[in-house]
C-alpha positions in Angstrom: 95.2 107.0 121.8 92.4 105.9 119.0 89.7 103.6 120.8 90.6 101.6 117.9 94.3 101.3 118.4 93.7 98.8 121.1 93.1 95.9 118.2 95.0 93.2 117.0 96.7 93.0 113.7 94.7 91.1 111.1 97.8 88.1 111.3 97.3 84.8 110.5 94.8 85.6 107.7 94.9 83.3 104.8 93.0 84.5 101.9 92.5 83.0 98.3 92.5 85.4 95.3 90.7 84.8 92.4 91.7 86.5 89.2 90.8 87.0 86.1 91.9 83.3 84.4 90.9 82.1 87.5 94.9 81.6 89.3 94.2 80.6 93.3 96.9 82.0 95.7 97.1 82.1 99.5 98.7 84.7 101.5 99.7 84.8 104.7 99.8 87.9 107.0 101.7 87.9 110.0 102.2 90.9 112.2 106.3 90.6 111.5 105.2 90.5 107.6 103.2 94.3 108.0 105.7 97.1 107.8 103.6 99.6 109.3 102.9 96.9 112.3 105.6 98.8 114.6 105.1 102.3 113.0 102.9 104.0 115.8 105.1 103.5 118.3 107.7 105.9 116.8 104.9 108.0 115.0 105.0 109.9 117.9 108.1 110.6 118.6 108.2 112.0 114.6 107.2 115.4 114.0 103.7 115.4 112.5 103.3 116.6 108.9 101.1 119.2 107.7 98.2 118.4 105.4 97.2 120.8 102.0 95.9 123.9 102.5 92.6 122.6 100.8 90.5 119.6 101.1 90.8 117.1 97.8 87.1 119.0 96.5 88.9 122.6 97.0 87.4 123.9 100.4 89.4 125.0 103.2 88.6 122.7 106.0 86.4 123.3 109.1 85.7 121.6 111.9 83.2 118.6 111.8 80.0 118.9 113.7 80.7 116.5 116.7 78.0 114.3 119.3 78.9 113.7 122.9 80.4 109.9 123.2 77.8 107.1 122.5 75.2 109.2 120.6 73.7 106.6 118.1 73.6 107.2 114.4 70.1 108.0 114.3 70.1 110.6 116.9 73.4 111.9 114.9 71.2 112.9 112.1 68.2 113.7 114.2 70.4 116.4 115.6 72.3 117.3 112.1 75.7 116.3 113.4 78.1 114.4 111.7 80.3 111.9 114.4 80.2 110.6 117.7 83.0 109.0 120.0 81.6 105.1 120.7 81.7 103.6 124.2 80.5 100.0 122.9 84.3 99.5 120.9 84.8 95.9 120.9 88.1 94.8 122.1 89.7 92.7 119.5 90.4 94.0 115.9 91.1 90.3 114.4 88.9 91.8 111.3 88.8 90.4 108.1 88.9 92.9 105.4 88.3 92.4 101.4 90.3 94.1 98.7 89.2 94.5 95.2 91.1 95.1 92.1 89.7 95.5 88.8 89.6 92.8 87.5 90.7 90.4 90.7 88.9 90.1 93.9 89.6 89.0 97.3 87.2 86.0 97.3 87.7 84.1 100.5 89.6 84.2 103.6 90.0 82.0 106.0 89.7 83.4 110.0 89.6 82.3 113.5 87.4 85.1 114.4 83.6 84.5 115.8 81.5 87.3 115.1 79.7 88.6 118.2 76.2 88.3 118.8 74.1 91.5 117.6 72.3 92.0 120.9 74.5 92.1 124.2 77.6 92.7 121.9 79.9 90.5 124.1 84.2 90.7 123.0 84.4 88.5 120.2 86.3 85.6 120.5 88.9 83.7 119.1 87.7 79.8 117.4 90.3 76.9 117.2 88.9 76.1 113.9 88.9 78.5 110.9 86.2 79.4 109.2 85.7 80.7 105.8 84.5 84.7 105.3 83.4 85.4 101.7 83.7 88.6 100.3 81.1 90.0 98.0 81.1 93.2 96.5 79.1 95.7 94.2 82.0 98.2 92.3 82.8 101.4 90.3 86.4 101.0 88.6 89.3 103.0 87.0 92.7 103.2 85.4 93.8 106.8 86.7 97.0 108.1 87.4 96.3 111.2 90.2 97.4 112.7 93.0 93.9 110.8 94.9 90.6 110.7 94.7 87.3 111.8 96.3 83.7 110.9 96.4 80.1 111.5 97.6 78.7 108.3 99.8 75.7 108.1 101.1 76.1 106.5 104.7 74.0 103.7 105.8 73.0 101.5 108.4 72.3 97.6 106.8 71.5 95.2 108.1 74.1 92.9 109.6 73.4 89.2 109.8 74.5 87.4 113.2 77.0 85.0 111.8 78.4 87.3 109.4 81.4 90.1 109.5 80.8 93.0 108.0 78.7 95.8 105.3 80.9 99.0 104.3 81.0 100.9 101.5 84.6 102.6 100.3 86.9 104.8 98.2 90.1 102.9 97.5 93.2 104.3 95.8 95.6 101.7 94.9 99.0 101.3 92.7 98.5 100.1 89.2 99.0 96.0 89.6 96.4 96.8 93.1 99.4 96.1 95.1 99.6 99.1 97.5 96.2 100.4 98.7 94.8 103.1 100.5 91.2 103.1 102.1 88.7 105.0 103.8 85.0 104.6 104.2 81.7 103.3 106.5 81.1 100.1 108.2 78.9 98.4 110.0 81.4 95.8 111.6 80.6 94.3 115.3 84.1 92.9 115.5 85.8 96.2 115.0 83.5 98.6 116.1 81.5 96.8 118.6 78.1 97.7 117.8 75.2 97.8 114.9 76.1 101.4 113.6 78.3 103.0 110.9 81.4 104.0 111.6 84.5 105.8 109.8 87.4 103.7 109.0 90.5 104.1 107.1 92.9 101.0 106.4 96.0 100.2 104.1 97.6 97.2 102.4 101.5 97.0 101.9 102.6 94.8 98.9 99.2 92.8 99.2 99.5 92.0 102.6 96.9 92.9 105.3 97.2 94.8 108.1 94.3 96.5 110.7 91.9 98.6 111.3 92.6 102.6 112.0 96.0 101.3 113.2 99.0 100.1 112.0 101.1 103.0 111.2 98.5 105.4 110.9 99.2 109.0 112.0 95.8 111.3 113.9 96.0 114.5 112.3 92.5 115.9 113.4 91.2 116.7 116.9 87.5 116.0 116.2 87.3 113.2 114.4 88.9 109.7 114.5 88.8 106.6 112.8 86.1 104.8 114.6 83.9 107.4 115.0 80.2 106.8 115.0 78.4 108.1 111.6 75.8 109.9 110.9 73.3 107.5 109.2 71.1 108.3 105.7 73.6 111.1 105.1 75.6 111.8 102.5 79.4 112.5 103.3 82.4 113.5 101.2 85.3 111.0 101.3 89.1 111.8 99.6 92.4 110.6 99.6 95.0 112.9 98.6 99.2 111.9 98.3 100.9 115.3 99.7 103.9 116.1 101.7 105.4 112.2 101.7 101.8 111.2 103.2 98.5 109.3 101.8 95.8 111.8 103.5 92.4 110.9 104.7 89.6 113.8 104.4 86.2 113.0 105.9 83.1 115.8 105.5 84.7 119.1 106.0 88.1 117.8 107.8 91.7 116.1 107.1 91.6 113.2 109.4 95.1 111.8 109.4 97.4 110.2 107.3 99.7 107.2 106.0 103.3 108.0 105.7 104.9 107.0 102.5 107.7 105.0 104.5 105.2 102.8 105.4 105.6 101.4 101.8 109.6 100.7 102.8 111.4 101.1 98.9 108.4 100.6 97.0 107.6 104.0 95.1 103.7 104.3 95.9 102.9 108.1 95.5 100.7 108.1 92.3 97.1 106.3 91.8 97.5 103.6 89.2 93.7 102.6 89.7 90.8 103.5 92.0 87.9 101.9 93.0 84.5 103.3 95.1 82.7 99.4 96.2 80.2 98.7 98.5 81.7 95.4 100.1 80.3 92.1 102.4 82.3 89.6 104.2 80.2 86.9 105.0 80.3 83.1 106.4 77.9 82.0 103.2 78.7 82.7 99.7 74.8 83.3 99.9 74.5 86.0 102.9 71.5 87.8 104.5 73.5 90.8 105.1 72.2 93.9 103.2 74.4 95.8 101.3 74.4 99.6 101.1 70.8 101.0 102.3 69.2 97.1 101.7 67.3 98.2 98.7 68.5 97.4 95.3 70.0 99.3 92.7 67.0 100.1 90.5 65.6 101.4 93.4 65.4 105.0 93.1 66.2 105.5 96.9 68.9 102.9 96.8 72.4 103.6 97.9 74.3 106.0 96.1 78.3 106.5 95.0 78.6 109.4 93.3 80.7 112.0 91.7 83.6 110.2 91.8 86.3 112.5 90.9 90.0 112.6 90.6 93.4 115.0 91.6 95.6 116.3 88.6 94.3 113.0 87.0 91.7 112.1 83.9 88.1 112.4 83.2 86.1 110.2 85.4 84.6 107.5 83.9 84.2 104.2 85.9 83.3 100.5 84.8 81.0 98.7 87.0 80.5 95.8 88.0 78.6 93.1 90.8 80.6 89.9 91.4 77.7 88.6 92.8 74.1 87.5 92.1 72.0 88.9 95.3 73.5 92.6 95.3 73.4 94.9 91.8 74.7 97.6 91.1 72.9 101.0 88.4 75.3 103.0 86.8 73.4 106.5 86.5 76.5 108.4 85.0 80.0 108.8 84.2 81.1 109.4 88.0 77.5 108.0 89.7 76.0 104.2 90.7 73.4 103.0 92.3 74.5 99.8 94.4 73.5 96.9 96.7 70.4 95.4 98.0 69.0 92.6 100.8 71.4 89.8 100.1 70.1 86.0 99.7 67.2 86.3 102.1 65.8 89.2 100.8 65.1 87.8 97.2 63.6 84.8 95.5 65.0 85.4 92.0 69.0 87.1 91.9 69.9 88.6 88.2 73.2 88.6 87.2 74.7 92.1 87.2 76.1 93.3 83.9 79.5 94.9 83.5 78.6 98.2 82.3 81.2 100.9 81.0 80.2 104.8 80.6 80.7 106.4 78.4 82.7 109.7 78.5 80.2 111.9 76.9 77.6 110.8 79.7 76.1 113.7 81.8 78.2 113.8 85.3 75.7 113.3 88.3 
């Protein structure tokens, strides 16, 4: 079983979306309201599918380079591996998790979950009173039908803030109206993963509705590496999604991972991108956090964060919009496929500059 199948579905989360022309809707997500809450229970019984012969970027896969159980990030990349099993999982997986479409975002939530302290990392713990998580993010967006996506992401360990949830950055293919969504990435999330490190995740929404971490219908496909995995940190990592053989598939550095069965979507046809989006995303308990975003430096920073050669399956030429939907994180678009992205949040700057909405052009060199 995944370390990380032990968590709790993300019910009970009430979240507020913020469009556009500014329309305000709440959402409730119970475990009976998740169609892919009861799927790994007969996942097993099911025979497992097969994944392409090829990774999304055309190589045939080999096996990841893995650490024993518990090696740290640092020593990861000290010893040019590329994951690590984690014996500090936290217990619950009450998460809150952000979604971002392209031109509405997930901007609050409201959640009973009490982040744990950073040192000691004690089981978090359910609150009686809800508190508000506020999601921030820095983002590369666009309209493109395709088989899936893939991208270059540099993995980093920010710094997390004691009262907030999580840092991560992400590739996200997603149906055209950002309904049906399909995630993978790196976060540093003490409620999920128990500890200060970055860690692989993959995650879904069905009809806009939450569900959990590295769970939740989720099929393992690879024997090395798992959702949950500790990351190799200041590296940078290929990240795909590919739809093949009734599945949404998950490739990580030179692996398939797993997948998401298509029936997890029930009747609704989600085989095709309609939109994708690479973001680097915070969830914090201020709307001004101290939680650094991407490598805590920002965008103009030459050694900043990176998301880069975003590219596409049987789909159109890259060429992303991006965008910051907040003051304290920025994000540098470098190319047609590349941005720069993030920074040291509200404590780490006197003066925050608004974040222009920048679109490349077509014609700009790919980096």
């Amino acid at each position: 079983m995944l370390k990380s199948r032990r968590g709790l579905l993300a019910a009970g989360l009430a979240v507020a979306v913020i469009g556009a022309i500014g329309v305000v809707s709440t959402l409730n997500a119970g475990a009976e309201q998740i169609p892919g809450a009861t799927a790994e229970a007969s996942a097993a019984a099911e025979p497992a599918l097969q994944p392409p012969a090829e990774l999304p970027w055309g190589a045939r896969p080999q096996r990841v380079k893995r650490g024993k159980t518990g090696t740290s990030s640092k020593s990861l990349k000290a010893a040019g591996l590329s994951v690590a099993g984690d014996t500090n999982q936290a217990d619950d997986e009450f998460a809150p998790k952000g979604r971002s479409n392209k031109s509405t975002f997930l901007r609050t939530a409201k959640t009973n979950v009490v982040p744990p302290e950073p040192s000691g990392v004690p089981s978090p713990s359910a609150s009686s009173d809800s508190g508000t998580v506020n999601f921030l993010y820095n983002v590369g967006a666009q309209s493109a039908v395709s088989d899936g996506a893939y991208v270059n992401l540099t993995v980093n360990k920010p710094k997390l803030a004691k009262e907030d949830y999580h840092t991560l950055a992400e590739l996200a293919v997603q149906s055209a109206d950002g309904n049906q969504i399909v995630e993978v990435g790196w976060n540093v999330d003490r409620v999920v993963n128990g500890d200060d490190d970055p860690h692989l995740f993959v995650y879904h929404w069905v009809n806009r509705q939450t569900s959990c971490y590295n769970g939740c219908g989720y099929v393992q496909y690879s024997k090395t590496v798992f959702p949950g995995d500790t990351l190799a940190v200041d590296q940078q990592r290929r990240f795909g999604i590919q739809y093949f053989n009734d599945a949404w598939w998950i490739a990580f550095d030179t692996e398939w991972v797993g997948y998401f069965p298509a029936k997890l979507w029930g009747d609704v046809s989600f085989a095709k991108t309609g939109l994708v989006q690479v973001f680097g995303e915070v969830a914090a308990s201020s709307d001004k956090p101290c939680t650094e975003m991407g490598n805590g430096k920002k965008s103009d920073d030459t050694t900043s964060a990176r998301i880069g050669s975003v590219a596409y399956l049987n789909g159109p030429d890259p060429s992303v919009t991006v965008r910051s939907t907040s003051d304290y994180y920025s994000v540098n678009q470098l190319s047609a496929r590349t941005f720069r992205y993030g920074g040291p949040g509200a404590c780490g700057t006197t003066t925050p500059t608004p974040t222009p909405t920048i679109t490349a052009s077509a014609t700009t060199a790919a980096k």
